[in-house]
FIROVO-583428 format. One line per field, with one value per residue (C-alpha): residue in three letters; x, y, z. Coordinates in Angstrom, 1 decimal. Layout:
! FIROVO-583428
residuo c(ALA,...) $
u c(X,...) $
v c(Y,...) $
w c(Z,...) $
END
This chain:
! FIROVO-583428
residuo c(UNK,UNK,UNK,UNK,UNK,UNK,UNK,UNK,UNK,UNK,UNK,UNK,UNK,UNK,UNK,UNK,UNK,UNK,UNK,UNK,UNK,UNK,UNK,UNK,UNK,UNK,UNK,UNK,UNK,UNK,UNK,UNK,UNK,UNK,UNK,UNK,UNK,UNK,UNK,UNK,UNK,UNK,UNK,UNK,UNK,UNK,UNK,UNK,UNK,UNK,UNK,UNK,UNK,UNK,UNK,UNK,UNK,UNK,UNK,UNK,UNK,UNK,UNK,UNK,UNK,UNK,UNK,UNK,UNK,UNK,UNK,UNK,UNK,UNK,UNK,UNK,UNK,UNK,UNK,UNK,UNK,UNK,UNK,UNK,UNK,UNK,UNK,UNK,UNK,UNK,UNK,UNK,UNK,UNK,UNK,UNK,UNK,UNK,UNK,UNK,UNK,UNK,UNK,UNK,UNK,UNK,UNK,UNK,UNK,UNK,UNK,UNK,UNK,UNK,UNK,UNK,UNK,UNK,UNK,UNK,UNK,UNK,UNK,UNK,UNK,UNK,UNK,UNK,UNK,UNK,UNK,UNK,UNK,UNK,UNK,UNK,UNK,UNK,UNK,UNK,UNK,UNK,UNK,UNK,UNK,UNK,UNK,UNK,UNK,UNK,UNK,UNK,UNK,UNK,UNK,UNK,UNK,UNK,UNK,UNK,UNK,UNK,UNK,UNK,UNK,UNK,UNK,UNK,UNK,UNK,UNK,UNK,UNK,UNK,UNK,UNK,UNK,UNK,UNK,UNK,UNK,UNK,UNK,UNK,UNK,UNK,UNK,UNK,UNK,UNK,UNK,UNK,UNK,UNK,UNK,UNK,UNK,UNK,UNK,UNK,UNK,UNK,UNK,UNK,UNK,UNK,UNK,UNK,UNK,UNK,UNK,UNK,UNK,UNK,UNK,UNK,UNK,UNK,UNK,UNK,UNK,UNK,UNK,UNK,UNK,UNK,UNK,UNK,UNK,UNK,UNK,UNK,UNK,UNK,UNK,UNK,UNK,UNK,UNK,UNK,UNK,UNK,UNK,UNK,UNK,UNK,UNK,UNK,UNK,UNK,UNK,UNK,UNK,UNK,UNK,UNK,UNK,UNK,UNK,UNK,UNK,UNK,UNK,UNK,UNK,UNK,UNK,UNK,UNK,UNK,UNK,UNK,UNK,UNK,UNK,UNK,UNK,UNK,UNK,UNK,UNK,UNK,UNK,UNK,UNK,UNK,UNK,UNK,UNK,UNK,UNK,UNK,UNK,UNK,UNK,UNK,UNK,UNK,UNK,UNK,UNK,UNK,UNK,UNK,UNK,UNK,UNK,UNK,UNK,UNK,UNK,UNK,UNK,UNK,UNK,UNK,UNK,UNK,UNK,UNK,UNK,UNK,UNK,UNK,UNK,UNK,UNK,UNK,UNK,UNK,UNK,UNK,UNK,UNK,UNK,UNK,UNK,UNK,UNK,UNK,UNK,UNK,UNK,UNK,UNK,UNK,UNK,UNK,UNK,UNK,UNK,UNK,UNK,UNK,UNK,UNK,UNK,UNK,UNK,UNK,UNK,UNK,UNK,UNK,UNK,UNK,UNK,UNK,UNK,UNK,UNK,UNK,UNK,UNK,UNK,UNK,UNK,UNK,UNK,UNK,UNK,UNK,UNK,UNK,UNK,UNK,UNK,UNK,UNK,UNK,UNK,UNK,UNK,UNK,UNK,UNK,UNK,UNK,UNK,UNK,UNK,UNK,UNK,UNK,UNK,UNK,UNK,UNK,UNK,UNK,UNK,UNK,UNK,UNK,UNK,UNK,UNK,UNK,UNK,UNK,UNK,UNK,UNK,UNK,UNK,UNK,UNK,UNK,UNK,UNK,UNK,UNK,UNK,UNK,UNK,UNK,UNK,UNK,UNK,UNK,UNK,UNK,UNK,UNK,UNK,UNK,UNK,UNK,UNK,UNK,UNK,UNK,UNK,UNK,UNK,UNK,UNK,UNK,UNK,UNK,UNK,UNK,UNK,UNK,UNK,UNK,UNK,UNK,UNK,UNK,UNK,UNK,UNK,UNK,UNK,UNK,UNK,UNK,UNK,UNK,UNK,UNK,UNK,UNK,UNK,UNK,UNK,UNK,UNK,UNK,UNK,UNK,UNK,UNK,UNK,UNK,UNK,UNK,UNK,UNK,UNK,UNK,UNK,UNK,UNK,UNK,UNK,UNK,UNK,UNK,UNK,UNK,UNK,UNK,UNK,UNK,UNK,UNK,UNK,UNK,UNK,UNK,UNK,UNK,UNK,UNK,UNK,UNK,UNK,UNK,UNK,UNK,UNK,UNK,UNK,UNK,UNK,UNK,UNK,UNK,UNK,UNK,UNK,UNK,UNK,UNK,UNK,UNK,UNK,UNK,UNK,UNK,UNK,UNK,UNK,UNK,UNK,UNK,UNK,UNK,UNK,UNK,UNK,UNK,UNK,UNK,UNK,UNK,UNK,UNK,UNK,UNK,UNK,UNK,UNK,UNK,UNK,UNK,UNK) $
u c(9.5,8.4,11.9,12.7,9.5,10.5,13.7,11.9,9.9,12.8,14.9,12.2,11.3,14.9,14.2,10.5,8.7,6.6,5.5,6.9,5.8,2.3,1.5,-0.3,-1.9,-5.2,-7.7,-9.5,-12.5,-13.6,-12.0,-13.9,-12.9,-13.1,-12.8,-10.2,-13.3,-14.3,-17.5,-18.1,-17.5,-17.4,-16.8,-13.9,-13.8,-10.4,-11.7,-9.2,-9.1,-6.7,-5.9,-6.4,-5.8,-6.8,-9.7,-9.9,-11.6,-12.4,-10.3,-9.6,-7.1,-4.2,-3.2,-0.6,-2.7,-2.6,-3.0,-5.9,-6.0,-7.6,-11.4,-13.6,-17.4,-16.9,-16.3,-12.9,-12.5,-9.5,-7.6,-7.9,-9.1,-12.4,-15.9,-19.4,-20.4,-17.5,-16.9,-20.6,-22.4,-24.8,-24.5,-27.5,-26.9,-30.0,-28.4,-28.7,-27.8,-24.6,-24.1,-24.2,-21.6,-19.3,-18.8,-18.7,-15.6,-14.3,-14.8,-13.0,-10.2,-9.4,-9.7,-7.5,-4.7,-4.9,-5.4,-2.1,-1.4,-0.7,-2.0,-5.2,-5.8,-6.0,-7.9,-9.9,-10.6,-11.4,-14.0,-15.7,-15.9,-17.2,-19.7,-21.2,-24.6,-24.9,-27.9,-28.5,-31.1,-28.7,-25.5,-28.9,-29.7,-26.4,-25.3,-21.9,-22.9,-26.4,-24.5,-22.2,-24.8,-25.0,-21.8,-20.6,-22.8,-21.6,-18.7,-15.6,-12.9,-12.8,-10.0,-10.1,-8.4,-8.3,-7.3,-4.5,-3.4,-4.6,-4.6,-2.9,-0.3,0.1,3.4,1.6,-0.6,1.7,3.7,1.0,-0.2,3.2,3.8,-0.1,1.9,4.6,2.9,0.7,4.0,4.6,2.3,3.9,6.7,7.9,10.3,9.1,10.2,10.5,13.0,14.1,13.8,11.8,8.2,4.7,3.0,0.0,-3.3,-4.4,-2.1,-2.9,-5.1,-3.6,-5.5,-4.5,-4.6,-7.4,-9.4,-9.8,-12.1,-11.7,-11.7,-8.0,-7.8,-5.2,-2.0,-2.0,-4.9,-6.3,-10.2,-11.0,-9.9,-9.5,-7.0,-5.0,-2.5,0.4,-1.0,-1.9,-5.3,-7.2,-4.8,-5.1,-1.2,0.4,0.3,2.7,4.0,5.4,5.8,3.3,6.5,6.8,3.7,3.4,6.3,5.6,1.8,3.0,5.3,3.3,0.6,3.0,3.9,0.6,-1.1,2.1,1.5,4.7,5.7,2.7,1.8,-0.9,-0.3,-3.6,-5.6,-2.2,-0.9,2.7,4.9,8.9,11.4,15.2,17.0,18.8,16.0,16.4,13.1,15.6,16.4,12.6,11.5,14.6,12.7,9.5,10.1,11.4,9.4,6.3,7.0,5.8,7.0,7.2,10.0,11.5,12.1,13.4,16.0,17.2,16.2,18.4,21.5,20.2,20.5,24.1,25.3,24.1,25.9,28.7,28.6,28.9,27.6,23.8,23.3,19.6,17.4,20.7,21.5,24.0,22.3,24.1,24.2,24.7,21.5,19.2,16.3,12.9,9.4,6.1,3.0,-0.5,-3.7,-7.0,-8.7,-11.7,-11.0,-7.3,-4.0,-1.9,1.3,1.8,5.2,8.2,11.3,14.5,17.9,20.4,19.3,22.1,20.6,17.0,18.4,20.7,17.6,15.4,17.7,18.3,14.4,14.5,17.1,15.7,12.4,14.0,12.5,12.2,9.1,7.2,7.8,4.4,5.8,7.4,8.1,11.2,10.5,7.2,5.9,4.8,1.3,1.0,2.8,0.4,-2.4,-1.3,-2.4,-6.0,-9.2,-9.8,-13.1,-13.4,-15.5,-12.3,-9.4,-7.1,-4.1,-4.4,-2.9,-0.9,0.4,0.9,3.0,5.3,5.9,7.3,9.0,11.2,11.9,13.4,14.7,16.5,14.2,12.6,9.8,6.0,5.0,1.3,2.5,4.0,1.2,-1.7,0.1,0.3,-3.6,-4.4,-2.8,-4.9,-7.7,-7.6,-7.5,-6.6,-2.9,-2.6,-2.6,0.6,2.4,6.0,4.7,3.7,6.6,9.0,7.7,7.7,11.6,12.1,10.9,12.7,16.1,16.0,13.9,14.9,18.1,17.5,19.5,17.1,17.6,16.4,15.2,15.3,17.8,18.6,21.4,19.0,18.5,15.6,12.8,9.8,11.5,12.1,8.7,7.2,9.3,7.9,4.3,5.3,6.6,3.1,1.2,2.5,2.5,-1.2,-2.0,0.5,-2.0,-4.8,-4.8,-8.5,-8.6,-9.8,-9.5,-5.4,-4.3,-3.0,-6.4,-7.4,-4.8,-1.8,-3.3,-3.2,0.0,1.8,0.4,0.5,2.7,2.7,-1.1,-0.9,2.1,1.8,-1.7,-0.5,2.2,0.0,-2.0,0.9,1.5,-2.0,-1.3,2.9,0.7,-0.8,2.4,4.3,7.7,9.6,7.7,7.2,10.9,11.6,8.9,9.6,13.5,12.6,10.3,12.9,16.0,13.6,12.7,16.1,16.9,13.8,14.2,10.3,11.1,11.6,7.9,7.1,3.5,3.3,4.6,4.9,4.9,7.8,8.5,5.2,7.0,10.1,7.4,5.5,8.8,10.2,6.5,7.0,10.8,10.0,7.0,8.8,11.5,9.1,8.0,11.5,11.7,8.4,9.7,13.0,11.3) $
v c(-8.1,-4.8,-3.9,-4.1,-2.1,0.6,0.7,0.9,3.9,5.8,5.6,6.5,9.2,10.9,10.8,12.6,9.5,9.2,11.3,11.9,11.1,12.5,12.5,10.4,10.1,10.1,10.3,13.4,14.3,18.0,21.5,23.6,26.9,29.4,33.1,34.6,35.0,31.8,31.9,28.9,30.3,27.6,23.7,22.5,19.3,17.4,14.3,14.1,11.3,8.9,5.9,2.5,0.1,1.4,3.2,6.8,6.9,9.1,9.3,11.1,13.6,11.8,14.4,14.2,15.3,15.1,11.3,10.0,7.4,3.6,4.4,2.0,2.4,5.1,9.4,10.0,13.6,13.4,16.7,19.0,16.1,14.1,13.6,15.7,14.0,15.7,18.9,19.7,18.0,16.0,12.6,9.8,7.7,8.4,9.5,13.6,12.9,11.3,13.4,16.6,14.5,14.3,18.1,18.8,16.2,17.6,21.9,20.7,19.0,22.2,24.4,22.7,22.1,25.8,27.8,29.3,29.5,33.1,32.4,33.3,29.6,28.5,31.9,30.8,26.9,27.8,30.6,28.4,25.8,28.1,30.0,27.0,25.3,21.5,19.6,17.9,20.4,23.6,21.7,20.9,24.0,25.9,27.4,26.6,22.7,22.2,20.6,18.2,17.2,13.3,13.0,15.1,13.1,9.8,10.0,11.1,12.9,16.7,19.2,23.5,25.6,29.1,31.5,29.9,26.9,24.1,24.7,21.8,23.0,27.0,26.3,27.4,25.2,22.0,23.4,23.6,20.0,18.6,20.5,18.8,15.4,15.7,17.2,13.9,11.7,12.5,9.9,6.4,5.1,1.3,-0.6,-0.9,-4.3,-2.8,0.0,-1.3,2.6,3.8,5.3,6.0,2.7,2.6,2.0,1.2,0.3,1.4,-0.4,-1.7,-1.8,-3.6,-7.0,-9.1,-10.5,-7.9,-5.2,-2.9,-0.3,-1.6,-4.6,-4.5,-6.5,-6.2,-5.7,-6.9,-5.6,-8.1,-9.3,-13.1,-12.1,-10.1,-11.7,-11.3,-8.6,-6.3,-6.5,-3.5,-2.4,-2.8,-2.5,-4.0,-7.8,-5.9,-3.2,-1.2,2.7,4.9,5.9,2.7,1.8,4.7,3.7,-0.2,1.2,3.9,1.7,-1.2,0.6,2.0,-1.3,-2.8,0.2,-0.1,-2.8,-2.9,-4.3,-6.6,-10.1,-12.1,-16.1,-17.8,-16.2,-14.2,-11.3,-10.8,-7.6,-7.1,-4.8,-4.5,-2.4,-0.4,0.4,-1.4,-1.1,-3.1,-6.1,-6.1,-6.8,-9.0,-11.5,-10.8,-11.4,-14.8,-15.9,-14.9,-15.0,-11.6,-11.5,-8.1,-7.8,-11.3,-12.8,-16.1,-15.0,-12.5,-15.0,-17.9,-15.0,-14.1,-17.7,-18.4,-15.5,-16.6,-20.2,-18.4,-15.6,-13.1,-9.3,-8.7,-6.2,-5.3,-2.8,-1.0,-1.0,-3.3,-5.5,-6.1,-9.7,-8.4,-6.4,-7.3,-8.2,-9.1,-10.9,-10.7,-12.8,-11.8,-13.3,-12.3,-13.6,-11.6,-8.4,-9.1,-9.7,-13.2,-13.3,-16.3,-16.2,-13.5,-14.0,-12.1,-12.4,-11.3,-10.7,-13.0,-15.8,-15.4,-14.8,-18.4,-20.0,-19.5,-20.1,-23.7,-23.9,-23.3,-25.7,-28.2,-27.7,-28.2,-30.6,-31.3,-30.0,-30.4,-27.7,-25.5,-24.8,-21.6,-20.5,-22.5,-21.2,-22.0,-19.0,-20.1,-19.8,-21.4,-24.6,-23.8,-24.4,-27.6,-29.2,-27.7,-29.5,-27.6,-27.9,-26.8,-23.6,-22.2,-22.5,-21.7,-23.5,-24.0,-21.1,-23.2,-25.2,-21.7,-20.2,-23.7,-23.6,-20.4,-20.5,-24.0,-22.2,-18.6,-20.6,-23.9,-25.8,-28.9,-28.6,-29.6,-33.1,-31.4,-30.3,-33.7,-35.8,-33.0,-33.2,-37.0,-36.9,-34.6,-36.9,-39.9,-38.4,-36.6,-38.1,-36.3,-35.0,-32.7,-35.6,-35.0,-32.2,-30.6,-28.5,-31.3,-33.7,-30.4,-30.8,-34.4,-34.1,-31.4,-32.7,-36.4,-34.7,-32.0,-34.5,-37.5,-37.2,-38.6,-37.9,-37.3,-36.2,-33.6,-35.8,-39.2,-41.2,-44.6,-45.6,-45.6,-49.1,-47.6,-50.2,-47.7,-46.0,-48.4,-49.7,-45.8,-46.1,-49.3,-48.2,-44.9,-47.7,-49.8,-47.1,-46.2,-49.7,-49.9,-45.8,-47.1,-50.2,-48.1,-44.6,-44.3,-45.0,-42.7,-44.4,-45.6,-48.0,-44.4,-43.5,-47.2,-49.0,-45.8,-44.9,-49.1,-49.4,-46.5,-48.2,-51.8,-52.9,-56.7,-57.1,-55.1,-55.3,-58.8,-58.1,-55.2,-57.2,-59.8,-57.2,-55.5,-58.9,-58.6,-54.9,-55.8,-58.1,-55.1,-52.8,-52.7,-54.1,-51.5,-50.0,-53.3,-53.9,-50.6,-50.5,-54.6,-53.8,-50.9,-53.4,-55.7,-53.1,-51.6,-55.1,-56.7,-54.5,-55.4,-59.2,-60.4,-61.4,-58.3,-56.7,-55.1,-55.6,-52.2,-48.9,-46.1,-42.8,-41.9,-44.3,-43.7,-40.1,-42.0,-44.1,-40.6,-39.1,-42.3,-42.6,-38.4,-38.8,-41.2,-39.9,-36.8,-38.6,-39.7,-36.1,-35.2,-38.0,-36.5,-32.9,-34.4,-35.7) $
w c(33.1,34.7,35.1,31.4,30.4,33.0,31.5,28.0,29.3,30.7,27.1,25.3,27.7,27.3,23.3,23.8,22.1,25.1,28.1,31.2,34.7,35.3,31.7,28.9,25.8,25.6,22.2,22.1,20.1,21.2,22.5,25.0,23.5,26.9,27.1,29.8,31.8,31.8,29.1,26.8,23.4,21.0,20.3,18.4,16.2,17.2,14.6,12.2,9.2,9.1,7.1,7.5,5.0,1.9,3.7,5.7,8.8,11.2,14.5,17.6,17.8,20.2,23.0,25.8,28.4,32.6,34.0,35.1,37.4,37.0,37.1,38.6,39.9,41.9,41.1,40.0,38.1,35.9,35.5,32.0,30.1,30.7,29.7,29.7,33.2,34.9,32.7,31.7,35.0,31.8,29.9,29.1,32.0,33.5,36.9,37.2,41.3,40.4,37.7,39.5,42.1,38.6,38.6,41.7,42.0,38.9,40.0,43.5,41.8,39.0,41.9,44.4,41.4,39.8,42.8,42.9,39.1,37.7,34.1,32.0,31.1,34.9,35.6,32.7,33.6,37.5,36.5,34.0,36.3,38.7,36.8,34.5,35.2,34.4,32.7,29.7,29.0,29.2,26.9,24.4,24.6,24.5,20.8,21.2,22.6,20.8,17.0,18.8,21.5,20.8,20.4,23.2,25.9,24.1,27.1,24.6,26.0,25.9,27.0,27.5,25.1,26.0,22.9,20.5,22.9,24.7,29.1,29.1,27.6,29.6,31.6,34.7,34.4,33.9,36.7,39.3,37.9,38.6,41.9,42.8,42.0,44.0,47.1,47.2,47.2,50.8,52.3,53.2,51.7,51.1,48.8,44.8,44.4,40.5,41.4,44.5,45.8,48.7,47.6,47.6,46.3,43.8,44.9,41.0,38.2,34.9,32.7,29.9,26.3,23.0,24.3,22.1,24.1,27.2,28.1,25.7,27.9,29.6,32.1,34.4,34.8,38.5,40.9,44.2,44.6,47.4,51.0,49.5,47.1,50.2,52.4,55.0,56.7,53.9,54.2,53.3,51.1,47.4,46.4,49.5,47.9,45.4,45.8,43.2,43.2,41.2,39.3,38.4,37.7,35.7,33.5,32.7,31.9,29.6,27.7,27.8,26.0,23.3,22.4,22.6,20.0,17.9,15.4,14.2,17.4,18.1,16.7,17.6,18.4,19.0,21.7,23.0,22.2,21.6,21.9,21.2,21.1,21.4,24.6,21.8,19.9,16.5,14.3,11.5,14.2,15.0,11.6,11.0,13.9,12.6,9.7,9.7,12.6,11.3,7.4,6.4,3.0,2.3,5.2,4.5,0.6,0.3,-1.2,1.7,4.1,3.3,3.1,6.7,7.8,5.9,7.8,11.2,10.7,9.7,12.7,10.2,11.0,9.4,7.7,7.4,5.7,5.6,9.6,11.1,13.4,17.0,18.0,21.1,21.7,24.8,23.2,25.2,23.9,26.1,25.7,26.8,27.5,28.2,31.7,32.6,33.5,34.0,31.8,32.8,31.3,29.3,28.7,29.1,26.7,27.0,25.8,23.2,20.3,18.6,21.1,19.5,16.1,16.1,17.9,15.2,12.2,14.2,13.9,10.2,9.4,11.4,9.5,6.6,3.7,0.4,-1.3,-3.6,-6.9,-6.3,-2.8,-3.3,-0.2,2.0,5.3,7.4,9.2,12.9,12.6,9.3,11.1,14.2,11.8,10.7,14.2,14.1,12.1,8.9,9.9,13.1,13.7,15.9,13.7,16.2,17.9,21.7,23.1,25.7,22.8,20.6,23.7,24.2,20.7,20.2,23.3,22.1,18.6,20.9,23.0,21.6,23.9,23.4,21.1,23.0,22.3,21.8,18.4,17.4,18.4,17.2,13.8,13.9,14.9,11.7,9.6,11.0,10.5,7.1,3.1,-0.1,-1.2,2.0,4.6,4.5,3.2,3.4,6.9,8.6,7.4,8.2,12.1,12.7,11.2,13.4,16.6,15.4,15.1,18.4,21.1,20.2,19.0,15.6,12.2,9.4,6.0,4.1,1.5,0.8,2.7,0.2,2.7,6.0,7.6,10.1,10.2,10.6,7.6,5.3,5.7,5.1,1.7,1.0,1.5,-1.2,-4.0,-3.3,-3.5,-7.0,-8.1,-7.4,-9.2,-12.1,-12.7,-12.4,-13.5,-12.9,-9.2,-7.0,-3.5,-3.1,-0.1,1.0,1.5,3.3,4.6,5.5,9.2,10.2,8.0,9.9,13.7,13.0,10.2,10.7,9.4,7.2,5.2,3.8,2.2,0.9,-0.6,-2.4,-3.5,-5.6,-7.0,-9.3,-9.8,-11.4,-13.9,-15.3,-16.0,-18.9,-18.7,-18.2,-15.2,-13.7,-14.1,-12.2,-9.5,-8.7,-8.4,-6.3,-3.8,-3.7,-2.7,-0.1,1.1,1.0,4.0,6.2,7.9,7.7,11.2,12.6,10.8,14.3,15.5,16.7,16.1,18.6,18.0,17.5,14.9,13.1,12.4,11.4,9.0,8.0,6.6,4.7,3.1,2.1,0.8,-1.3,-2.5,-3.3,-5.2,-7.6,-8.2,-8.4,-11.2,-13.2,-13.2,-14.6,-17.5) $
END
């Protein structure tokens, strides 16, 4: 997993869509506008309004700026780009002592990085440093400080500008920043089991931000901040459990992030979150997935999705949004979750994106089912079907996440689908009433999960030829159930809504009172619908030896039951829309 994100950085590092080793971005709200001498001349804005949704907001201005490393409780000063406790020695913690500490860390950092930099921005930053008195009385106080006070002690990031550009920016300045970097890579060296190459380790990997759930100020992927969590003679050091370079480290953090801020390549599923993206960067074969796996209709009509799927049967070449999409492209999907202050991994996908592509389009035809008229779309988006296994009135309307990550793992993958799903969808249909006990989603799934774990051959829709005992008897329950709504329109409560759950389980009490009662309800149809519906009994029941009315039906054959019940149902909708 950290391999492929490291290669991720280093292509998009080569096409300048993210920053290179020692840099990051890093939301910015205000400028320290200096004078070559060092003199605090003004405050610049960098809030900028941006869009989201249909609304314009206020947001930082996003800079590349020097790293910083992972901050924990302790004084860390990051370099050019930091808040009022370490630039202006003030901020409304309470804590002048530690604030004063703040500035000094910061002053002794700026001076040991710029001290041999021949520009008027480092000249600048070092004298200001030097010649500037902290307190939250003197920024109050200060003209240039006073208007943006509040905000400016509120800990958002600030940078120096001196004259027209940023000191960030000077290339003396990046120069002595990165010759800083290198000079503090000649301490110990040891194998990055990401690279493989000899190099300093990180202490600290970055923190990582984006992931619902976590701190929002980053949690980290990997981290070891006590002796109990240290082993096999590492003790005492924080990245010896795992040691991967700070190049490295570096790398998967940078990318990560990207990824996780991009929502274009982030989904959420249940309580994870979920990022993607193709080895030959493909923004057409990401949306092509996301499309179909998550049914976002703007990206994915029915129409263009069932050409999608014909071509993938076929192994014809895609094209998309008007890009040819490479079967063969490396393709890799990453699932997060939040556990206190840490990220665990629920799941790592990666393969081609063909693999992923042919997995999913199995899914979909798997899933497929006739449906009712007013079901316009032919394709069941993942969390819609996730849904399906949750109580509707549940305060949490969310899928278990282990069950959400198993799930989309068997449609990716080909895999067997989780029996969590089946049996949570079986459990729903126990234990609600009304028209959605069971509808095309859920039928769709329990066909599914018949035809890839168990080996079963179902139809799409009704199957007249089928000899399967749990079937026939779910038909026979759909043609009762109409005899009995055909005798009396007026009904409210069917034997769907009293007798389906103990039909479905145990068939052999139930089935012959069921029976006798459609006797009293033929008397009231006219002739021609009594004809029909009695002739329809009887062909269902000509194939069923009473002998062999099973006591008991597993689960499995309860779906079996489910699905001849829905088929035939639908066939008599099919019959009304005829008419």
């Amino acid at each position: 997993m950290l391999q492929a994100l490291v290669e991720r950085y280093d292509a998009e590092c080569k096409e300048g869509r993210l920053p290179r080793d020692g840099w990051e971005k890093r939301n910015v709200s205000f400028a320290l506008l200096l004078s070559k001498e060092g003199e605090l001349l003004q405050v610049l804005p960098l809030i900028q309004k941006v869009l989201r949704g249909k609304k314009e907001v206020e947001r930082p201005q996003e800079l590349v700026v020097p790293v910083g490393e992972t901050r924990a409780s302790g004084i860390c000063p990051f370099f050019l780009c930091d808040n009022s406790s370490y630039f202006l020695g003030a901020d409304m913690k309470g804590k002048p002592k530690r604030t004063a500490e703040c500035f000094a860390a910061a002053k002794a950092l700026h001076e040991e990085v710029l001290g041999g930099a021949a520009s008027d921005a480092a000249r600048a930053v070092t004298a200001f440093f030097g010649r500037w008195q902290g307190g939250e009385a003197r920024l109050r106080t200060h003209p240039a400080l006073a208007p943006y006070a509040d905000e400016i002690l509120a800990g958002v990031n600030l940078v120096f500008r001196v004259e027209s550009a940023f000191a960030h920016e000077d290339p003396a300045v990046r120069k002595a920043w990165e010759e800083y970097l290198d000079a503090g890579s000649a301490e110990e060296k040891r194998r990055c089991l990401v690279t493989g190459a000899l190099a300093p380790i990180a202490v600290k990997h970055p923190a990582l931000k984006g992931v619902a759930g976590a701190q929002a100020t980053g949690a980290m992927l990997v981290s070891f901040n006590a002796n109990a969590y240290e082993s096999y003679g590492h003790d005492g050091e924080q990245g010896g459990n795992a040691p991967v370079s700070k190049k490295a480290a570096f790398a998967y953090g940078t990318a990560l992030n990207a990824l996780l801020a991009d929502h274009d390549h982030k989904k959420m599923i249940g309580d994870t979150t979920m990022v993607y993206w193709a080895e030959e960067d493909s923004e057409a074969a990401q949306d092509l997935l996301c499309g179909m796996l998550f049914g976002d209709e703007d990206k994915m009509t029915d129409d263009l999705l069932n050409a999608v799927l014909k071509k993938v049967q076929a192994g014809a070449d895609i094209d998309y949004e008007g890009v040819a999409i490479s079967y063969a492209n490396p393709f890799y999907i990453l699932g997060l979750a939040p556990n206190a202050a840490r990220i665990s991994v629920r799941f790592f996908l990666q393969g081609s994106f063909g693999d992923f592509l042919r997995n999913l389009a199995l899914h979909m035809e798997q899933m497929m089912i006739v449906r009712p008229s007013w079901e316009t779309r032919s394709s069941v988006p993942l969390w819609e079907l996730l849904r399906e296994t949750v109580n509707p009135n549940a305060k949490v309307k969310m899928a278990s996440p282990i069950m959400a990550g198993a799930m989309l793992r068997a449609v990716l993958t080909g895999g067997r689908y989780p029996a969590s799903v089946f049996q949570n969808i079986l459990l729903r249909i126990r234990a609600e009433q009304g028209d959605q006990k069971i509808n095309a989603r859920r039928a769709g799934f329990l066909k599914a999960y018949l035809m890839r774990n168990r080996g079963r051959k179902i139809a799409v829709a009704l199957d007249e030829k089928s000899t399967d005992v749990a079937y026939l008897l779910g038909r026979l329950f759909a043609v009762l159930e109409e005899v009995q709504e055909k005798a009396n329109p007026e009904i409210k409560a069917t034997i769907r809504d009293r007798f389906f759950d103990s039909a479905c389980g145990t068939p052999a009490y139930v089935f012959p009172m069921l029976q006798k009662l459609s006797l009293h309800h033929l008397k009231k149809l006219e002739p021609g619908s009594k004809t029909y519906l009695d002739k329809k009994m009887s062909e269902i029941m000509g194939k069923l030896n009473p002998k062999d009315m099973p006591r008991h039906l597993p689960l499995e054959e309860q779906g079996v039951f489910i699905l001849g019940y829905y088929h035939q149902k639908q066939k008599r909708y099919e019959k009304k829309e005829e008419k």
